[in-house]
Residue, then its C-alpha position, 0 to 999 in steps of 0.5 A: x654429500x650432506x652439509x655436517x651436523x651444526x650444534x650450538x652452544x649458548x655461553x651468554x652471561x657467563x665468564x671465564x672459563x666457563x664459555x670454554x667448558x661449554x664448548x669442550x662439553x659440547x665436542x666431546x662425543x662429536x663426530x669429526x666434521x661437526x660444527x659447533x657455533x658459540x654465542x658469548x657475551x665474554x669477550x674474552x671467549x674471542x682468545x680463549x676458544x680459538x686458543x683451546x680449539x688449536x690445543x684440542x685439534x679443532x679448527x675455527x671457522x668464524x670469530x666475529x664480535x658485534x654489539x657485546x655478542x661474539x660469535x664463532x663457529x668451530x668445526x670439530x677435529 
């Protein structure tokens, strides 16, 4: 079986809400399955795109936070 589909999104430099309009404009269109990795300066994107994903139905995978950056890795549902 193949690996899925990996996207990224780059939301650095940029804040609330905008890290999760990212996101969101990233998935849509994506096939279920697909992961999407998220690089944020925002730390507020550690809440927003978790909180966002469990409304939308996808799932998280990562969230890590690390020198100002935070990264996390959703797959799509």
């Amino acid at each position: 079986m193949s690996e899925p589909a990996e996207y990224e999104v780059d939301a650095r430099r940029l804040l609330c809400p905008m890290p999760v309009i990212r996101v969101q404009d990233r998935v849509n269109g994506l096939a279920s399955g697909s992961r999407v990795r998220v690089f944020c300066t925002d730390p507020g994107a550690l809440a927003d795109v978790p909180a966002w994903c469990r409304v939308h139905g996808h799932r998280v995978l990562e969230a890590r936070e690390a020198d100002g950056e935070v990264e996390i890795l959703i797959e799509v549902g």
